[in-house]
C-alpha positions as CSV (number, residue, x, y, z in Angstrom):
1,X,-10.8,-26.4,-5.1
2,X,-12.1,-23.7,-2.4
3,X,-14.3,-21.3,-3.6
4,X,-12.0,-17.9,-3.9
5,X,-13.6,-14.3,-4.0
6,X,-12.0,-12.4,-6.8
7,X,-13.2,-9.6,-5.0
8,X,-11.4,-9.8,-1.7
9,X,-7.4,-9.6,-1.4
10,X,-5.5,-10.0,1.1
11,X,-1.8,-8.5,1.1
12,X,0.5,-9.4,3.8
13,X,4.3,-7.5,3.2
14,X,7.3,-8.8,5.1
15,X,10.8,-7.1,4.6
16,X,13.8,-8.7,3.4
17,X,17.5,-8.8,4.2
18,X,19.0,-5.2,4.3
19,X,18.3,-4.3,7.8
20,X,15.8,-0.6,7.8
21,X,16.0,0.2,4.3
22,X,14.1,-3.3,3.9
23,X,11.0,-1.9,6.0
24,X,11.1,1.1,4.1
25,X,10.6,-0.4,1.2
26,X,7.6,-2.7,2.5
27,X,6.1,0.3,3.8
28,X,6.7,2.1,-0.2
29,X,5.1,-1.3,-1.4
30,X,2.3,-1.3,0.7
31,X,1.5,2.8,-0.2
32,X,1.6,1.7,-3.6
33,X,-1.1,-0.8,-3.5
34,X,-3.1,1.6,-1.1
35,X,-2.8,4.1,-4.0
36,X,-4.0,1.8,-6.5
37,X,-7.0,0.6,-5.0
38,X,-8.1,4.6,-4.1
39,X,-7.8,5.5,-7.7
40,X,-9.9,2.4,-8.7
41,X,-12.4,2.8,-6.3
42,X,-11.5,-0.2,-3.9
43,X,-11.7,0.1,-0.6
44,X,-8.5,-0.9,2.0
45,X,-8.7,-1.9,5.4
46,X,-5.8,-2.4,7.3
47,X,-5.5,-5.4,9.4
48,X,-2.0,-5.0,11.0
49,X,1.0,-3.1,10.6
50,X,1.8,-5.0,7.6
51,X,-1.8,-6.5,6.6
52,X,-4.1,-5.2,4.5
53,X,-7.1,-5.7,3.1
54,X,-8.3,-4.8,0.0
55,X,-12.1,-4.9,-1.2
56,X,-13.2,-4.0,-4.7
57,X,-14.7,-5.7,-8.0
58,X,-12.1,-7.6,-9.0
59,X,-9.3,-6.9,-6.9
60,X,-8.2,-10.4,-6.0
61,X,-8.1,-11.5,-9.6
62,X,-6.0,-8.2,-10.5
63,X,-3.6,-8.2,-7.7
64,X,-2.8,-11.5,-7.2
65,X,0.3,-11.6,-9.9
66,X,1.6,-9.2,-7.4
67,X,2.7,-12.3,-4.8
68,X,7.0,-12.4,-5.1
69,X,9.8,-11.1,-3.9
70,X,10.3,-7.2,-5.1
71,X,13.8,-5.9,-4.9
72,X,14.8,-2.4,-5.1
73,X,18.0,-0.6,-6.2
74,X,18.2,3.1,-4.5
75,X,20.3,5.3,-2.6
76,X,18.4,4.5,1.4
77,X,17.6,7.7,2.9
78,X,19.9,6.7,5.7
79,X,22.8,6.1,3.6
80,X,25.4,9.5,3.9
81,X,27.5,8.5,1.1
82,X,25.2,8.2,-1.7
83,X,25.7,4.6,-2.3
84,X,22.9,2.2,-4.4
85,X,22.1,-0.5,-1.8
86,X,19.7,-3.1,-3.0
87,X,16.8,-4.4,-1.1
88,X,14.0,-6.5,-0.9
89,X,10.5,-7.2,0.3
90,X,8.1,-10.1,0.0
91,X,4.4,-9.5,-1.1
92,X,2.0,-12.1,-0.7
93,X,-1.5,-11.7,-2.0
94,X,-3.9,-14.1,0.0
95,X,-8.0,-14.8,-1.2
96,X,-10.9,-15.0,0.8
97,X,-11.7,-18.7,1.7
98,X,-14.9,-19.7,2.9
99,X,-14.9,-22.0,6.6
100,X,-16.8,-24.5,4.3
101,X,-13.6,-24.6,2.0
102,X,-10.8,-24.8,4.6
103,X,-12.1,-26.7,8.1
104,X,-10.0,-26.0,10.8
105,X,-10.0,-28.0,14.4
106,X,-11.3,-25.8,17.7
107,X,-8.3,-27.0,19.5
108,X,-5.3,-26.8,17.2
109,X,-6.3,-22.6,17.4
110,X,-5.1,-20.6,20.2
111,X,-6.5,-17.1,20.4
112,X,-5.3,-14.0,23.1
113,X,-6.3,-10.7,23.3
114,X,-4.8,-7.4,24.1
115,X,-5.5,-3.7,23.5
116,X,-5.1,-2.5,20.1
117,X,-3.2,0.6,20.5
118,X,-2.6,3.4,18.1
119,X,-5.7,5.3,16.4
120,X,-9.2,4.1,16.6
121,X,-10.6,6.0,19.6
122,X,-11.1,5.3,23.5
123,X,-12.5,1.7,23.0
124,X,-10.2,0.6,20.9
125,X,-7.4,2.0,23.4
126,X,-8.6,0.7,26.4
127,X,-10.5,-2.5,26.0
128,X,-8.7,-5.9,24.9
129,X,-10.6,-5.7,21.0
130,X,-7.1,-7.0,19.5
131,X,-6.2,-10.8,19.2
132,X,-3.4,-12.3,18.2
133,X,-3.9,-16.1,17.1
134,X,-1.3,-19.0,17.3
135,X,-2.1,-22.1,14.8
136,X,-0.4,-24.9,16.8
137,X,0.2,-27.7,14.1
138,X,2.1,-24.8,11.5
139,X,3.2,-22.7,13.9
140,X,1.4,-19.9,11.9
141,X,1.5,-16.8,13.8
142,X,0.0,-13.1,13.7
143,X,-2.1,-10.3,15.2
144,X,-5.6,-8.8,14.1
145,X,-6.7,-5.1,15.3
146,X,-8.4,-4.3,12.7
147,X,-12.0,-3.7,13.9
148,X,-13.6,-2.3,17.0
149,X,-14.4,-5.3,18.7
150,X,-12.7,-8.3,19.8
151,X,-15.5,-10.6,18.1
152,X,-15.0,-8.7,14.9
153,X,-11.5,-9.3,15.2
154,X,-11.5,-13.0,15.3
155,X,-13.1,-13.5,12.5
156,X,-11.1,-11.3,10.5
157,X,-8.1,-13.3,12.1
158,X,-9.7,-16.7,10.9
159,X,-10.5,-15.4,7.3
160,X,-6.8,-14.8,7.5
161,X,-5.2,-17.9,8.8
162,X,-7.4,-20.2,6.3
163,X,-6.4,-18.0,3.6
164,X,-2.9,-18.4,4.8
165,X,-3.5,-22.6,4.9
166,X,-4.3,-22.1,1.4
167,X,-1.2,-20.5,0.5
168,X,0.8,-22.9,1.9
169,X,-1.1,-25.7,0.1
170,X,-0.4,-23.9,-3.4
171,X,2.7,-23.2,-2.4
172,X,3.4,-27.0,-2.0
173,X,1.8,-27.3,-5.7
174,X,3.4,-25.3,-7.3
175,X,6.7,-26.2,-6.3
176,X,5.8,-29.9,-7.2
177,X,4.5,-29.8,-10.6
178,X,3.0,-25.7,-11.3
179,X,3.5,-24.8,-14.9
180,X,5.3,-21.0,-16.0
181,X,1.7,-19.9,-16.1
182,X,0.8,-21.1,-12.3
183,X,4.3,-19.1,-11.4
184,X,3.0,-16.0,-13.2
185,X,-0.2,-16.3,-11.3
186,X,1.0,-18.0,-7.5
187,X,5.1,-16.9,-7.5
188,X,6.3,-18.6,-4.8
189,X,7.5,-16.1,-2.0
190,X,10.9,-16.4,-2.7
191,X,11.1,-15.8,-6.5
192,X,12.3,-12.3,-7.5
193,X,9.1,-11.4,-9.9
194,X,10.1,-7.5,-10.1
195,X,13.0,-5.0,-10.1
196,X,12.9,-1.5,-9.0
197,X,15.6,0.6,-10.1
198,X,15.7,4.5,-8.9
199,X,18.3,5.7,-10.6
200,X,17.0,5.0,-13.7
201,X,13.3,5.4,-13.3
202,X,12.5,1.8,-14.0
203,X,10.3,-1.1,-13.2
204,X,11.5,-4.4,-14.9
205,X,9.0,-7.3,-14.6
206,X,11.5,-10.7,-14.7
207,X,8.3,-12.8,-15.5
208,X,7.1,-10.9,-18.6
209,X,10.7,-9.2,-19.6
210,X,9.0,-5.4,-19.7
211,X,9.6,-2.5,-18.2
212,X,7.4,0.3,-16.5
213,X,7.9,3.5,-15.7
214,X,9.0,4.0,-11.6
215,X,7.8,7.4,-10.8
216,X,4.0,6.8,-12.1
217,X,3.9,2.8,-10.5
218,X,4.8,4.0,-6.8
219,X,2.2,7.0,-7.1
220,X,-0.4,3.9,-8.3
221,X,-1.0,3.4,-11.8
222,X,-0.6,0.1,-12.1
223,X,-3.3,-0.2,-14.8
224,X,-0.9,-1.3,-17.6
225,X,1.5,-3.4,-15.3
226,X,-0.7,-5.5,-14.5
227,X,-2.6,-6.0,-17.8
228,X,0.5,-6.9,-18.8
229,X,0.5,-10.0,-16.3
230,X,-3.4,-10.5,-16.9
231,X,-3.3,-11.1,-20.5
232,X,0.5,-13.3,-19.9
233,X,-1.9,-15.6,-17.8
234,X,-4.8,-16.1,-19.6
235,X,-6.2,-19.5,-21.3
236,X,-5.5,-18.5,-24.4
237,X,-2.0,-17.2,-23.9
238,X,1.1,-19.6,-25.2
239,X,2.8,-21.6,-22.7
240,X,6.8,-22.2,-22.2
């Protein structure tokens, strides 16, 4: 088994069918688990537009129930006849791995660069510090612009894609033989884990059957929420 830092997480957010209100909603995701990490203390870094990293004592070990499909029920801010339209987004929460744990072949790894763009200062606007990194046997794609320098940036984009190569291996296990409790921990991406439902205020988690109050989730207290899920998945809990 690699050696996982319960300290690191990786989020990656990716929208799901219903066209802009779906990337509004990954972007609400995303500022709620930049919320929650400020108000605990973690640090977040963001790695691309819908990347980020999260840094913090126990961060990987809290937030990584939070992997699952998350669908919404609200009225979009583009909709002119107040109609509830119901969306989703997909979360996945990826670990640190180690280059010991996950061993990866010089060739099968293509790498370009290109400016970064956006905020950071002249550098980062005029020199080629971002790279975007093609993995040729999964076809595993994505862009890193992160830090200052395009050295910095590579390995922040290899951290990523073995911690991607992981997923996909648990991903495979899960699927094959996981129990409930591996589900609670390691949803697979296209499992509905959570409803979110405006109108009435309401988080419902499908996994544990229990429902959260909206309003104070989105602003980032996710303390009890994910308690919930800790204690669900812990030895000593009762299996289904």
């Amino acid at each position: 088994m690699p050696t996982v830092n319960p300290d690191i997480a990786i989020l990656e957010f990716r929208p799901g069918p219903g066209g802009d209100e779906s990337y509004l909603w990954m972007d609400d995701l995303m500022k709620m688990y930049t919320r929650y990490a400020g108000k605990v203390g973690w640090k977040v870094n963001i790695i691309d537009g819908n990347i980020i990293k999260i840094s913090g004592v126990g961060a990987y070990d809290q937030l990584k129930w939070e992997t699952g499909t998350h669908r919404v029920q609200r009225v979009p801010i583009t909709e002119k006849r107040g109609r509830i339209q119901t969306s989703t987004a997909a979360v996945v929460v990826l670990p640190q791995i180690t280059s010991h744990d996950i061993v990866l072949n010089p060739e099968d790894v293509e790498m370009t660069a290109s400016r970064a763009g956006g905020n950071g200062g002249q550098n980062v606007n005029k020199v080629s510090t971002a790279v975007r990194i093609l993995h040729r046997p999964t076809g595993l794609t994505f862009s890193v612009r992160q830090e200052r320098s395009q050295e910095q940036n590579r390995m922040v984009a290899m951290d990523l894609l073995r911690a991607k190569l992981w997923q996909m291996e648990e991903d495979k296990r899960i699927a094959a033989n996981g129990s409930n409790r591996d589900k609670v921990g390691l949803a697979m991406r296209s499992d509905k884990i959570r409803s979110y439902n405006y109108p009435r205020n309401q988080i419902k988690d499908h996994r544990i059957n229990k429902d959260f109050n909206l309003a104070k989730c989105l602003d980032g207290d996710l303390t009890d929420l994910l308690l919930e899920l800790t204690v669900l998945s812990s030895p000593e809990a009762p299996t289904n």
